[in-house]
C-alpha positions as a printed NumPy array, in Angstrom:
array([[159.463, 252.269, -17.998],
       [156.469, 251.704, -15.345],
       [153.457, 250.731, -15.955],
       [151.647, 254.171, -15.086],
       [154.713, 255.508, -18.141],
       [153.283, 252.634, -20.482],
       [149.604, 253.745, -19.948],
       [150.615, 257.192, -20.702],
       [151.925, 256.333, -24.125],
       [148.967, 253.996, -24.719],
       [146.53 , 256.118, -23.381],
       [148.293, 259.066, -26.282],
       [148.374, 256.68 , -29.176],
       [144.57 , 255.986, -29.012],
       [143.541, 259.801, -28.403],
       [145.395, 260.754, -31.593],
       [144.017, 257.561, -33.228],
       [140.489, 259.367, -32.42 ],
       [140.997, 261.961, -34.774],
       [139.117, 264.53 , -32.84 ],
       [140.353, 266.307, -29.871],
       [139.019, 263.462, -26.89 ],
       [141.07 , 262.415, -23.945],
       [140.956, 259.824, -21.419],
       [139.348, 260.944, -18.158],
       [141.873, 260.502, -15.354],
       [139.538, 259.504, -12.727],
       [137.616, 257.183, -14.609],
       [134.52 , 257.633, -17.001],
       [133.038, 257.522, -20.937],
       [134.373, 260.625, -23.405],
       [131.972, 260.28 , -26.525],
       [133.098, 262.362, -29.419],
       [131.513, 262.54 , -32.975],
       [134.485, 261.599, -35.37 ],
       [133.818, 259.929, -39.16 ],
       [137.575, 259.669, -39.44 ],
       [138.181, 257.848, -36.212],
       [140.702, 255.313, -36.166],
       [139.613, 253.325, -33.573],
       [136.967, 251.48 , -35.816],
       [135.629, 251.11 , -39.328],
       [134.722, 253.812, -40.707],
       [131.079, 254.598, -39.791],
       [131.169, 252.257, -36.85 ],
       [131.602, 253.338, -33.01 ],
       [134.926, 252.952, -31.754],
       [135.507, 252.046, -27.818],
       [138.723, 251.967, -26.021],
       [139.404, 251.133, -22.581],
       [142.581, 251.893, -20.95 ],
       [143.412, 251.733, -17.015],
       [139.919, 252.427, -16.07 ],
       [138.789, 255.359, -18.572],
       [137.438, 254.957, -21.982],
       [136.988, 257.01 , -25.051],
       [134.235, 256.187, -27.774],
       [134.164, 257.829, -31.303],
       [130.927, 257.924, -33.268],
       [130.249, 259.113, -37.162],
       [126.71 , 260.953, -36.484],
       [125.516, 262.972, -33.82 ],
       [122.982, 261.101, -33.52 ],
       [124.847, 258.538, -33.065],
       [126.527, 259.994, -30.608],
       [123.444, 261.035, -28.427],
       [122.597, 257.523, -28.284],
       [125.821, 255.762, -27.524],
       [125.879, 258.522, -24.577],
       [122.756, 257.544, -23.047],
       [123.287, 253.901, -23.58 ],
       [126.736, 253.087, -22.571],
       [126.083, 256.183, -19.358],
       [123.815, 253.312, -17.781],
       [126.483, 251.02 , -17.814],
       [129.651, 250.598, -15.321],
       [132.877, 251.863, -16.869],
       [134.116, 247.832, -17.062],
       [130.828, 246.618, -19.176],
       [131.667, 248.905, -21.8  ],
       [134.191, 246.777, -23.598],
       [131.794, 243.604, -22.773],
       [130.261, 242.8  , -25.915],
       [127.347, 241.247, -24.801],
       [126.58 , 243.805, -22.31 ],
       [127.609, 246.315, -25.126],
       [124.999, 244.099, -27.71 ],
       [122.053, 244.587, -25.392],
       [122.367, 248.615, -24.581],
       [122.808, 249.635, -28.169],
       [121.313, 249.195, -31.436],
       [123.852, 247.104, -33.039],
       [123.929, 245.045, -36.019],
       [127.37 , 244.293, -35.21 ],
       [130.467, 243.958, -32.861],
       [133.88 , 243.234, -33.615],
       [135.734, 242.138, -30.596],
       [137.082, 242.939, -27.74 ],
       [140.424, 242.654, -27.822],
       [143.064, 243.356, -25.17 ],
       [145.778, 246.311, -25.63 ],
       [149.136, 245.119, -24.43 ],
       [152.041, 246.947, -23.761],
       [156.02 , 245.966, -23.248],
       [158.895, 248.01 , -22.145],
       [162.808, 247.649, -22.468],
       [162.597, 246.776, -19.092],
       [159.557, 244.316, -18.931],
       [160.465, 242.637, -22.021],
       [161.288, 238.275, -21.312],
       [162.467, 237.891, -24.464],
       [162.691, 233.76 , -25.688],
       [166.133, 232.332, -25.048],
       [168.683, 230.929, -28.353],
       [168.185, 227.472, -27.859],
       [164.876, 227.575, -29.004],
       [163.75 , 227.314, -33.247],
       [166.087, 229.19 , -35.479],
       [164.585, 232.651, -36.706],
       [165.159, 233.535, -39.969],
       [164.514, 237.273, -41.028],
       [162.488, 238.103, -44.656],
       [161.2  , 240.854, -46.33 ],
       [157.326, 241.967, -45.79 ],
       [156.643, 241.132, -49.028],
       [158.145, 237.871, -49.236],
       [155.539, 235.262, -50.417],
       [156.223, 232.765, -48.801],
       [154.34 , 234.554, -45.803],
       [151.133, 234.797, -48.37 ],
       [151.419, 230.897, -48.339],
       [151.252, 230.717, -44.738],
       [148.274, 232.945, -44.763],
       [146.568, 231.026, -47.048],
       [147.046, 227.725, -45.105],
       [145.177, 229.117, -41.901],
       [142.135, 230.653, -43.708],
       [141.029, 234.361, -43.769],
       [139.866, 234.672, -39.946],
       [143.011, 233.719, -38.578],
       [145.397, 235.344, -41.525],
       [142.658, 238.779, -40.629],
       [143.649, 238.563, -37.184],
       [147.466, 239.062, -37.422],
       [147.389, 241.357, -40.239],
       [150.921, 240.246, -41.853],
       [150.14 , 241.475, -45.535],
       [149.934, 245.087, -43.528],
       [153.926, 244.655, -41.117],
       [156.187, 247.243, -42.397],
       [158.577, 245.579, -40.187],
       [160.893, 242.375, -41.788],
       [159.172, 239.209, -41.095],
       [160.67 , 237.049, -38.634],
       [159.787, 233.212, -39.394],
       [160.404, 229.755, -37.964],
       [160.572, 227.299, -41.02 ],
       [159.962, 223.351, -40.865],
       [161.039, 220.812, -43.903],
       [161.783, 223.897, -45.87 ],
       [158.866, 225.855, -45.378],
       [157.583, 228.66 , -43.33 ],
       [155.057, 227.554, -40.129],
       [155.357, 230.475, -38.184],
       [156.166, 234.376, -38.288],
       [155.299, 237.635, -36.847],
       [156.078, 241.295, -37.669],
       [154.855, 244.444, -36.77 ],
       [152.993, 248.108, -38.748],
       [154.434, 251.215, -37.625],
       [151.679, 253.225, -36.052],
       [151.434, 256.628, -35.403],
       [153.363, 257.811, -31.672],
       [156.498, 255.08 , -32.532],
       [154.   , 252.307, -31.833],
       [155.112, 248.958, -33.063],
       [151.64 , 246.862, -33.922],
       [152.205, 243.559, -33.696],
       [151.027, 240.318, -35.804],
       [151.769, 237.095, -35.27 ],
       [150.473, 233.98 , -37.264],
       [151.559, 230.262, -36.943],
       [150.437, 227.006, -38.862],
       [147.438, 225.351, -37.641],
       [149.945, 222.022, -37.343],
       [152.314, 224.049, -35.535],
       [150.817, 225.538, -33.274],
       [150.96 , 224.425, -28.982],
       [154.821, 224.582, -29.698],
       [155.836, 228.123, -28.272],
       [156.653, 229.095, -31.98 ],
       [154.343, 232.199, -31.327],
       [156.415, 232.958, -28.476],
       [159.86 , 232.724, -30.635],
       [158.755, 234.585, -33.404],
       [157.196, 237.096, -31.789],
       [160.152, 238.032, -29.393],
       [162.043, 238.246, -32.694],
       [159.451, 241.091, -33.59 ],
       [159.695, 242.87 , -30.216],
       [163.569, 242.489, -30.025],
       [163.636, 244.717, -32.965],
       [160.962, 247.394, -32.578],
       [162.253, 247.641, -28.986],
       [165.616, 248.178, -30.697],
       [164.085, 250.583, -33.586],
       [162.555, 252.687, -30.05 ],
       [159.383, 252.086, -30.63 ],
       [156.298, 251.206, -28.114],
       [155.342, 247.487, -29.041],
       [151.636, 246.752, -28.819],
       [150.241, 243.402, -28.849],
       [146.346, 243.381, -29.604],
       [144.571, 239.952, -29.22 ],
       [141.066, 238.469, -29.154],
       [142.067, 234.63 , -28.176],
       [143.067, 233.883, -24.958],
       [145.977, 231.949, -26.179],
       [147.765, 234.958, -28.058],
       [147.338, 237.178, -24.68 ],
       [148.954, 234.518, -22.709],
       [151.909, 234.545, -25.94 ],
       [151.49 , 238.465, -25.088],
       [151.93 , 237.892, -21.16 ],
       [155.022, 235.402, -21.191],
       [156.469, 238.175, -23.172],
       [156.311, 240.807, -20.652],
       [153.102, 242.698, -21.606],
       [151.213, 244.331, -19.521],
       [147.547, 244.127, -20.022],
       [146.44 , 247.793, -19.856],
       [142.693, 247.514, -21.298],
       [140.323, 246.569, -24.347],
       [139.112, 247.91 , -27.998],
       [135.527, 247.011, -29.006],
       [133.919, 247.904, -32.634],
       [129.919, 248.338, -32.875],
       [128.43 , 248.893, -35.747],
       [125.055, 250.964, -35.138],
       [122.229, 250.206, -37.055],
       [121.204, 252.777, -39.954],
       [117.812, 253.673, -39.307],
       [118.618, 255.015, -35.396],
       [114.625, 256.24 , -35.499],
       [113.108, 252.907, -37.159]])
């Protein structure tokens, strides 16, 4: 699959996320669209997503939306996933992100070699993974989402007990989402890595579209050695209440 086929099948997976007819310019460009049911955010937050040059943004209000037009219009189409940039054109009281949208193919895919850590494969629910959670704290065990993989969990234990593991959600268009969390002892080892080509071996396998979304600049370069392709951002903004105050 090329990269242009890959952007495609991002590009659909976020429009249909929207939840409100919107697509993503093919030129380049901002599509605002008034959506309370948006997936691309919290609810009543603004949702912007940036993918190979164009970028869509859902808003709950119309006035919402009249602002967020006027604001992010002044800005070029590569500041709009800037969160700084993003802080200082709108009325936000907050901002969650960005993170970068990666992509994998069959064909792009490096998966980790067998001599590596052993993998073991558990149930979702298993809670041992709950543990593991708990030992990173709730920012870190927020960020890869494992209490939400519908996926098995695929886990690298130490001395009995489980340091690292990934999974994935299924998402809407065969999209694999996926999480991957390792022990704050652990971690520098490449157990990310292992664990998470574990996770993409087998939603490659199910034919799904893995997607790797990460904040940290260590997780995209887990992402990259992977095979990913970088295709673009997703940034959150929560807009004030009182747009008139």
């Amino acid at each position: 699959m090329s990269k242009d086929a890959l952007l495609l099948r991002a590009r659909g997976l976020w429009e249909n996320l929207a939840g409100v007819p919107v697509s993503f310019a093919p030129m380049g460009g901002v599509n605002v669209v008034i959506s309370p049911s948006s997936g691309l955010c919290p609810a009543g937050w603004a949702g912007v997503v940036a993918l190979g040059g164009s970028v869509i943004v859902t808003v709950p209000t119309g006035d919402a939306a009249v602002i967020v037009r006027e604001a992010l219009g002044r800005l070029p189409a590569g500041a709009v996933v800037d969160g700084a940039r993003v802080r200082e054109a709108l009325p936000a009281a907050g901002v969650l992100g960005p993170a970068a949208l990666s992509y994998v193919s069959p064909e792009g895919f490096r998966p980790v070699g067998t001599s590596g850590p052993v993998v073991e494969q558990l149930p979702c629910e298993q809670p041992e993974l709950r543990l593991l959670e708990q030992s990173v704290g709730d920012d870190d065990a927020g960020e890869a989402a494992l209490d939400e993989i519908t996926s098995p969990a695929f886990v690298v234990r130490e001395h009995g007990r489980v340091v690292a593991a990934a999974g994935y959600r299924t998402w809407p268009d065969r999209t694999a989402h996926i999480g991957v969390l390792t022990a704050s002892a652990a971690r520098g080892r490449g157990l990310a890595r292992t664990t998470g080509s574990a996770t993409v071996a087998h939603a490659l396998a199910a034919g799904l579209l893995p997607q790797w979304r990460a904040r940290l600049p260590a997780s995209r370069r887990v992402a990259d050695a992977l095979g990913f392709e970088e295709l673009g951002f997703q940034l959150s903004v929560e807009i004030v209440r009182d747009l008139h105050g």
